[in-house]
Residue frames as qw, qx, qy, qz and C-alpha x, y, z in Angstrom:
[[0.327, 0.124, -0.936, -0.033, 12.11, 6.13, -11.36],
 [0.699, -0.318, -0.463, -0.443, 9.19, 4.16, -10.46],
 [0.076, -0.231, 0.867, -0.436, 9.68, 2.87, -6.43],
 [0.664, 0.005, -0.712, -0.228, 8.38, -0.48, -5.68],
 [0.446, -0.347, 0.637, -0.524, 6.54, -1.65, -2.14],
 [0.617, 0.021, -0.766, -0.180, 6.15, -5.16, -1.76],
 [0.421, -0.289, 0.413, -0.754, 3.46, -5.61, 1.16],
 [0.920, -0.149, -0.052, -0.358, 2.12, -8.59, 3.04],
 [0.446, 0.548, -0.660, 0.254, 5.11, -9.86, 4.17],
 [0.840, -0.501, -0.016, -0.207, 5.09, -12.67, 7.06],
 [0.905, -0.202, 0.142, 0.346, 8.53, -14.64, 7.56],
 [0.352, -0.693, 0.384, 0.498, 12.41, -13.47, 7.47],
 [0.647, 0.120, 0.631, 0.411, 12.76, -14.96, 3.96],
 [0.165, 0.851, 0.482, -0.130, 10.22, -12.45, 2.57],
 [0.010, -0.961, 0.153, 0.230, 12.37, -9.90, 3.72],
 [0.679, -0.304, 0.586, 0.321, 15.25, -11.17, 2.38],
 [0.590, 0.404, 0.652, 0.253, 13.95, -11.55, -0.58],
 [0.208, 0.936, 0.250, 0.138, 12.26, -8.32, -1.42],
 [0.437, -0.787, 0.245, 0.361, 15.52, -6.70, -0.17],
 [0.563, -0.240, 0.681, 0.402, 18.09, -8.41, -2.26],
 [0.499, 0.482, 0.592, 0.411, 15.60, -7.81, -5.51],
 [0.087, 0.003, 0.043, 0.995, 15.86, -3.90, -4.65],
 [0.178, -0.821, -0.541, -0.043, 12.05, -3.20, -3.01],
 [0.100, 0.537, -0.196, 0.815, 12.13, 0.48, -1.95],
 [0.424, -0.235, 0.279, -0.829, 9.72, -0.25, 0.48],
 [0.357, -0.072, -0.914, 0.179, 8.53, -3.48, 2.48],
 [0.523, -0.320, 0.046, -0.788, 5.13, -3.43, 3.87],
 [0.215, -0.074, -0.957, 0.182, 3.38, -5.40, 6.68],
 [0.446, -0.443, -0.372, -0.683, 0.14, -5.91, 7.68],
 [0.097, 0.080, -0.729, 0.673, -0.50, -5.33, 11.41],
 [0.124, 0.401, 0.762, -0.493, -3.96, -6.19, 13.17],
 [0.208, -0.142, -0.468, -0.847, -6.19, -5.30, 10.12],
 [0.624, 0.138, 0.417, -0.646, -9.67, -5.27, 11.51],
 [0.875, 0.335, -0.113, -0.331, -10.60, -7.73, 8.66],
 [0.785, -0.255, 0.548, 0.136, -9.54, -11.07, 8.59],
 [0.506, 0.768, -0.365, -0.146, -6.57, -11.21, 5.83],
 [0.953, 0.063, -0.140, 0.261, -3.97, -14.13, 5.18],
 [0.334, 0.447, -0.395, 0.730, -0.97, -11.14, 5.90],
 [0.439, -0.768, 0.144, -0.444, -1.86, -10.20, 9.82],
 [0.550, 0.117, -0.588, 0.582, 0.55, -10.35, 11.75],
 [0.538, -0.780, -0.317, 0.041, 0.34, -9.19, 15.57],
 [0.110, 0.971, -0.200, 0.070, 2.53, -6.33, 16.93],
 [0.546, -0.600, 0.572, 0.126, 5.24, -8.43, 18.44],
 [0.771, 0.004, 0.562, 0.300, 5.95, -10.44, 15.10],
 [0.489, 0.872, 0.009, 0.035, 5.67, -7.51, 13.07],
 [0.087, -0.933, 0.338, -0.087, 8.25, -5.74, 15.17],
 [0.787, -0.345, 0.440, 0.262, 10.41, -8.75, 14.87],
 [0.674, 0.509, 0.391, 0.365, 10.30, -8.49, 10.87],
 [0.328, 0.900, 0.084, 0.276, 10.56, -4.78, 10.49],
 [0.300, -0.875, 0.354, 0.140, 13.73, -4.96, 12.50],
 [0.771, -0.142, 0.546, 0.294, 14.95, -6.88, 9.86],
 [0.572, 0.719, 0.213, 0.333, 14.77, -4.53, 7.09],
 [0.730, 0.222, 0.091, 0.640, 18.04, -2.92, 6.01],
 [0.097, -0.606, -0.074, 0.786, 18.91, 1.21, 6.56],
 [0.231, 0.281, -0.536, -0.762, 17.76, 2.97, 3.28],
 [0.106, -0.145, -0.932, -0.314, 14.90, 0.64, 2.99],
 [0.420, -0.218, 0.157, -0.867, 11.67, 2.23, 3.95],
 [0.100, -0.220, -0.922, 0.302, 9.25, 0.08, 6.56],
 [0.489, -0.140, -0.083, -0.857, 5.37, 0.59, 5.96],
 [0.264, 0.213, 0.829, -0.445, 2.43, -0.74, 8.69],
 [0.331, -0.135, -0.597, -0.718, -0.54, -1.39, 6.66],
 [0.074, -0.205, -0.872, 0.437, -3.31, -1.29, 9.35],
 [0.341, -0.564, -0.501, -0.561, -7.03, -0.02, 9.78],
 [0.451, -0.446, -0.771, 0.057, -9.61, 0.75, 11.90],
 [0.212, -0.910, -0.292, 0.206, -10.38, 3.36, 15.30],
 [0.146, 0.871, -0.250, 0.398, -7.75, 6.36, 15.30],
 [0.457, -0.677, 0.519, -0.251, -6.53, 5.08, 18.85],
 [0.887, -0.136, 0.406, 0.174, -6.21, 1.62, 18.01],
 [0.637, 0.651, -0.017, 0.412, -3.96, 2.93, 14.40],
 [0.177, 0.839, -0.368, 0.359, -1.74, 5.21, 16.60],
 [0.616, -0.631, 0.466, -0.071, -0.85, 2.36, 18.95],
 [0.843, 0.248, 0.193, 0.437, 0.34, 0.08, 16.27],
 [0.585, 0.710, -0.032, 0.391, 2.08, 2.84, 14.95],
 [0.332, -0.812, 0.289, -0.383, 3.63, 3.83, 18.47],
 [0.913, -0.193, 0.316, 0.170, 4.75, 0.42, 19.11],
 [0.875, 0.188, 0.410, 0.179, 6.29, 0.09, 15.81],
 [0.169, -0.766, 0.254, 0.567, 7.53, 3.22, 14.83],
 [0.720, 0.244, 0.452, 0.466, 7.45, 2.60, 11.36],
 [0.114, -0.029, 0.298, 0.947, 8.67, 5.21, 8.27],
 [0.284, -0.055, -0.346, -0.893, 4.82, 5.03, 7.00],
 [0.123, 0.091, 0.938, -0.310, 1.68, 4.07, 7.70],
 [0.235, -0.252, -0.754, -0.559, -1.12, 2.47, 5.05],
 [0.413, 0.128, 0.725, -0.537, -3.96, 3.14, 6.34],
 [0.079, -0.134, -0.872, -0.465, -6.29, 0.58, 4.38],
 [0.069, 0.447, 0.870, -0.196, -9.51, 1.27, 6.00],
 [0.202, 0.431, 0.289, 0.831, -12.04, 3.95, 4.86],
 [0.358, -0.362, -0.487, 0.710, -11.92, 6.31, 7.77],
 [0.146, 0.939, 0.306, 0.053, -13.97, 9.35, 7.66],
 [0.488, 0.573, -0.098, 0.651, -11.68, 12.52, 6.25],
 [0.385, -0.830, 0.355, -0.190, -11.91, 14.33, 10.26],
 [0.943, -0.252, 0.217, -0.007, -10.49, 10.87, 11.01],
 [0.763, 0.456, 0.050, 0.455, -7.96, 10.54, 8.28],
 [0.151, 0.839, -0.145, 0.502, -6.90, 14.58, 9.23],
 [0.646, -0.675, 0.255, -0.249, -6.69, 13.77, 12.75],
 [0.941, 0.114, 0.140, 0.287, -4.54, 10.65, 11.73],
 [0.742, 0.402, -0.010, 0.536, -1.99, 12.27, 9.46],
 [0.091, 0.807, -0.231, 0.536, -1.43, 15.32, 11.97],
 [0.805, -0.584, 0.086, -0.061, -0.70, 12.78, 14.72],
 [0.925, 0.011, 0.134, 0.356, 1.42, 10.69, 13.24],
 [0.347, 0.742, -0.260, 0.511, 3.57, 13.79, 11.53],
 [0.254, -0.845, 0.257, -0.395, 4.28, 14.35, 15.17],
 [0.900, -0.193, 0.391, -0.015, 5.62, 10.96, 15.63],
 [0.203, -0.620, 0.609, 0.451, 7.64, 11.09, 12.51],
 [0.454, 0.100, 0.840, 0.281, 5.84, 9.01, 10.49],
 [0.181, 0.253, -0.427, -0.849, 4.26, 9.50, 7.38],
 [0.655, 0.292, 0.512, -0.473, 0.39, 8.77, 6.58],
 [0.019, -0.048, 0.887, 0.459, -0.42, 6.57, 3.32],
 [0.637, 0.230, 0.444, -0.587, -4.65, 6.72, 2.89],
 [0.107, 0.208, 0.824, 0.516, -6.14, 4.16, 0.43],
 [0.389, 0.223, -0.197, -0.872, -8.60, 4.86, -2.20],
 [0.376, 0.008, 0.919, 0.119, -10.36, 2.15, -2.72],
 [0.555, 0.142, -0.353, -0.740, -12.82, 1.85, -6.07],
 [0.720, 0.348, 0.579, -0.157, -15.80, -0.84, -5.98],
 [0.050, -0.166, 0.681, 0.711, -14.62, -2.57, -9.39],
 [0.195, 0.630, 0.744, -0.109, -18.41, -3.14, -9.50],
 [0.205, 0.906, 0.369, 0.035, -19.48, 0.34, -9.75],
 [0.585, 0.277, -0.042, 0.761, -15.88, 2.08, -10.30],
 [0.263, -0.870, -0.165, -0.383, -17.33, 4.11, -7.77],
 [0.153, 0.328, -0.699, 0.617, -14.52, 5.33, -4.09],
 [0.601, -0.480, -0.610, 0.191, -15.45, 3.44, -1.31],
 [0.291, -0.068, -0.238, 0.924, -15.90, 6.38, 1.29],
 [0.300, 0.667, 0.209, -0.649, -17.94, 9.94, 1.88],
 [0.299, 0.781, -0.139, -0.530, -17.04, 10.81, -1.32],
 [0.849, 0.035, 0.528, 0.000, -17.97, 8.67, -4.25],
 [0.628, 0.774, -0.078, 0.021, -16.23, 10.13, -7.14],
 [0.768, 0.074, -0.193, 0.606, -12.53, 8.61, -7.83],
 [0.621, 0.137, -0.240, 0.734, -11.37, 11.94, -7.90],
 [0.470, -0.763, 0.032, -0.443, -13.35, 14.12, -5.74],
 [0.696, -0.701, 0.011, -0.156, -12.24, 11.85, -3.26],
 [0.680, 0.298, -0.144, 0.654, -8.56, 11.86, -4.15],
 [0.129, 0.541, -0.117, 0.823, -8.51, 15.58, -3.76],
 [0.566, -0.713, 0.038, -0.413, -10.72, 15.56, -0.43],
 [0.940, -0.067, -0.138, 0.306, -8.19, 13.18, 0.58],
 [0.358, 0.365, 0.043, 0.858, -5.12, 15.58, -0.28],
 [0.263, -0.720, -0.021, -0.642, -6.78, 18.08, 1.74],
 [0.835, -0.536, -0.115, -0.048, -6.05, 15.88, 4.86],
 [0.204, -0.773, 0.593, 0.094, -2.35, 16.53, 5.21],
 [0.959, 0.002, 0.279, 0.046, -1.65, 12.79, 3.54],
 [0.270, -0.603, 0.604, 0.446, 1.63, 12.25, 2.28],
 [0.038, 0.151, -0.807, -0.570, 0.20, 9.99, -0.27],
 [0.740, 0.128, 0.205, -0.627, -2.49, 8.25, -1.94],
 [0.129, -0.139, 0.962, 0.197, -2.88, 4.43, -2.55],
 [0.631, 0.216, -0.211, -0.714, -5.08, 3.49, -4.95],
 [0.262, -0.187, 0.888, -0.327, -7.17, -0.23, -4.80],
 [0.492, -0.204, -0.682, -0.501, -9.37, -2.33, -6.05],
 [0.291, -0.214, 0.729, -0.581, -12.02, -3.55, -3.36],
 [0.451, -0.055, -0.800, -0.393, -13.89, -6.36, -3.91],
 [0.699, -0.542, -0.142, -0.445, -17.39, -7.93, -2.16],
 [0.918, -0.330, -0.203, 0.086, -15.30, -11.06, -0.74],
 [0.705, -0.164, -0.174, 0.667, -11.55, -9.18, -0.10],
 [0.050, -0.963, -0.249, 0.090, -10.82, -5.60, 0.96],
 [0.022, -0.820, 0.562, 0.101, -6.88, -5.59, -0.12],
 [0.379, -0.284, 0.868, 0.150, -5.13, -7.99, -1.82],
 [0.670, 0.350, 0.402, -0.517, -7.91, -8.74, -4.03],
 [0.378, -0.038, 0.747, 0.545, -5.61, -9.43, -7.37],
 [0.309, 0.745, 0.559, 0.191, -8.25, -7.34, -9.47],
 [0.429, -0.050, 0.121, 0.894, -7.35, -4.09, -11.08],
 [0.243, 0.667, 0.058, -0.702, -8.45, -0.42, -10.98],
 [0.676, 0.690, 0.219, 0.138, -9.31, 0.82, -14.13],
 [0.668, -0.172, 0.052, 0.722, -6.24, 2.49, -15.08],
 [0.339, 0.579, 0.367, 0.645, -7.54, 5.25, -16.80],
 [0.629, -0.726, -0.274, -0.045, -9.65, 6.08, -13.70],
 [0.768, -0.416, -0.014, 0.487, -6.11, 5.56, -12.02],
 [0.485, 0.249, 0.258, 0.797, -4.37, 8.35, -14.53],
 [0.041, -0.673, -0.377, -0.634, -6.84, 10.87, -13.98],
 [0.676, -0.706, -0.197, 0.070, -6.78, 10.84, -9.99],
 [0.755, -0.310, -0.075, 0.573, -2.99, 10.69, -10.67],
 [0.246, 0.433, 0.435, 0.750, -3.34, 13.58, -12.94],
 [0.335, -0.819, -0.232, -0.404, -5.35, 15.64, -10.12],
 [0.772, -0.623, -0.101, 0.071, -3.60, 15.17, -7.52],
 [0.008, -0.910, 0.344, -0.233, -0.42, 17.32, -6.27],
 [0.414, -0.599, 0.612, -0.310, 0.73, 14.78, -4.02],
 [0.190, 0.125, -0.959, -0.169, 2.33, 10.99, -5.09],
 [0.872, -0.062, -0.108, -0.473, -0.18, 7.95, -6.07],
 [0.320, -0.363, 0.873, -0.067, 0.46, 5.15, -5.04],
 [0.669, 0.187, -0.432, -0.576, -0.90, 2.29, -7.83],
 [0.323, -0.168, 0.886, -0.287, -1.88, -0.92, -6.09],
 [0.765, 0.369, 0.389, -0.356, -4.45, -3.83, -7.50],
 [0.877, 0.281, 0.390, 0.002, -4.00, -6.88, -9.22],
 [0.187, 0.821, -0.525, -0.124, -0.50, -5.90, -10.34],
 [0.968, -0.017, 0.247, 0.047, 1.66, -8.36, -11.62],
 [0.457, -0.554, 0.427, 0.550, 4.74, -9.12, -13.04],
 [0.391, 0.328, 0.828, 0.231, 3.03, -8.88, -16.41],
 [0.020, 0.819, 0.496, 0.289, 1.60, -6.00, -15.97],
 [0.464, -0.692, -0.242, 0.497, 3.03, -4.05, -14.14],
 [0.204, -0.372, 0.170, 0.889, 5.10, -1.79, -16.66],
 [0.002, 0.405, 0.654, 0.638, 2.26, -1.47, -18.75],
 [0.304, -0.791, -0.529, 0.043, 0.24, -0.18, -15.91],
 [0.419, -0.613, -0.113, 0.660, 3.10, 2.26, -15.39],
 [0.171, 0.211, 0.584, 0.765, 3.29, 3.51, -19.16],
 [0.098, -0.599, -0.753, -0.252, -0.21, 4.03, -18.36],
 [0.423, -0.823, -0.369, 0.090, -0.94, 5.64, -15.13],
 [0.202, 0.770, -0.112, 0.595, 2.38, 7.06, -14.60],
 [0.657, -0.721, -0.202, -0.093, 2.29, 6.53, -10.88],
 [0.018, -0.887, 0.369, -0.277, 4.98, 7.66, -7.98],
 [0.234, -0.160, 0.934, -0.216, 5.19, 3.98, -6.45],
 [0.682, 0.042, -0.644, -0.344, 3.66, 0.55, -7.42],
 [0.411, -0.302, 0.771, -0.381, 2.66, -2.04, -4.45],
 [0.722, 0.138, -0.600, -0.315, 1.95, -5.72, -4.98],
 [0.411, -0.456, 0.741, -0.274, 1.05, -8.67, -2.90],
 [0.806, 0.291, 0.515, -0.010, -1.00, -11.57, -4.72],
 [0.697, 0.712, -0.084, -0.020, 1.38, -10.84, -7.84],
 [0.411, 0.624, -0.662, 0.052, 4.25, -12.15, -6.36],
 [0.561, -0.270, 0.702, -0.346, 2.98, -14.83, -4.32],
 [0.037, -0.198, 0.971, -0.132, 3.14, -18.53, -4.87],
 [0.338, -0.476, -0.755, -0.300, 0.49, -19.41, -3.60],
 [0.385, -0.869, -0.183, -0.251, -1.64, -17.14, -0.09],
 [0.554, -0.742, 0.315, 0.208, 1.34, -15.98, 2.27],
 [0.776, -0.329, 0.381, 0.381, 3.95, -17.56, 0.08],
 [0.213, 0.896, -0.135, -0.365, 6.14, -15.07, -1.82],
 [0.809, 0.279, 0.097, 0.508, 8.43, -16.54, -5.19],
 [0.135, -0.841, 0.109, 0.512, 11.46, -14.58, -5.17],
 [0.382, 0.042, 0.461, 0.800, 11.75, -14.86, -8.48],
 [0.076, 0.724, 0.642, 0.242, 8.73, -13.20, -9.09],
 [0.309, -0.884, -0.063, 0.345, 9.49, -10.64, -6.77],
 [0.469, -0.319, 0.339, 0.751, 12.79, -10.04, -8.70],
 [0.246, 0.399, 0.668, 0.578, 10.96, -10.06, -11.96],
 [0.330, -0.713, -0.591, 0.185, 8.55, -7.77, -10.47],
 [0.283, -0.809, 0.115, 0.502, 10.97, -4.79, -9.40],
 [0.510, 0.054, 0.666, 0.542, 12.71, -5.37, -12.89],
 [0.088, 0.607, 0.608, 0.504, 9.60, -4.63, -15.18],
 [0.260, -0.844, -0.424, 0.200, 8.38, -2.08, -12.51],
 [0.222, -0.912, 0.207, 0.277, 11.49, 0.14, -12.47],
 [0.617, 0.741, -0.209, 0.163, 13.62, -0.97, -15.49],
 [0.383, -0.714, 0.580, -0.083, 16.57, -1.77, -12.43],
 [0.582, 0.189, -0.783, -0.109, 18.95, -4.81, -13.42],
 [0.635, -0.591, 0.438, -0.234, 18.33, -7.29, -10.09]]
């Protein structure tokens, strides 16, 4: 079965929501270095993520030095932690053997320039840099679109094929993220196949504001669950 993170979460409703529609996994965005409609500072994360439920996994979605990522993640103690930024692979390695020691679990995005379907990173092939990725001790990979004017969230899909073939190389769960929707979403899974789906502009309203019906729909089509 397909598990579902619903990320970018700001206010107690949110959670609420995504809970109640059966999210596996609730994501927040904590001091991204880039200025994003989800940032939240550490004290209002850590207000939210002590509102999610036992059995519900709790993922920081943060960026940036190595010291400034392991103090969010030292505050906050979450289950996982996105990192969204594209960190050199020592950087990334050094990352995911900290955190193991901390209990948490590392998450690296992939991002592709839908321009030139090229990985944002050292290493510009999708899946070269999957696998050099995978060589870092990561627990996953989260694939992304990245666009000139947003670096997450961007509501624009990978290619999917692209997205099959990475998932198809890789040993270790994808994570399928970009311009998902409730629309699309099980068609992108038919497709790719992936180990987990994440979505934030495809169940929002309008910037920050999540529909929970959407969100229901959402987990529905994603994972075939009644909600």
């Amino acid at each position: 079965m397909v598990r579902v993170k619903i990320c970018g979460n700001t206010d107690a409703d949110q959670v609420r929501a995504c809970v109640e529609a059966g999210a596996d996994c609730l994501g927040f965005v904590v001091e991204y270095p880039i200025d994003v409609p989800w940032n939240l500072g550490r004290a209002e994360a850590k207000s939210l993520l002590d509102r999610v439920p036992p059995l519900v996994s709790r993922a920081v979605v943060t960026g940036g030095s190595p010291q400034t990522v392991l103090a969010i993640a030292r505050t906050l103690r979450p289950h996982l932690l996105q990192l969204h930024t594209d960190n050199p692979l020592a950087e990334t390695e050094y990352l995911a053997r900290e955190l193991a020691s901390l209990g948490i679990a590392l998450v690296r995005a992939l991002r592709i320039d839908v321009a030139t379907g090229e990985a944002c990173g050292e290493v510009k092939d999708p899946i070269e840099a999957a696998l050099a990725l995978e060589r870092t001790g990561l627990a996953a990979v989260l694939l992304d679109a990245r666009t000139p004017n947003m670096p997450a969230g961007t509501g624009v899909s990978v290619d999917w094929p692209t997205a099959r073939a990475v998932r198809e190389a890789l040993s270790i769960p994808l994570v399928l993220a970009g311009g998902l929707t409730p629309s699309n979403v099980r068609t992108a899974v038919e497709t790719v196949r992936p180990y987990a789906v994440d979505v934030i502009t495809g169940v929002e309203a309008s910037r920050r504001v999540k529909d929970p019906a959407l969100i229901r729909r959402f987990v529905r089509e994603a994972s075939r669950r009644p909600c």
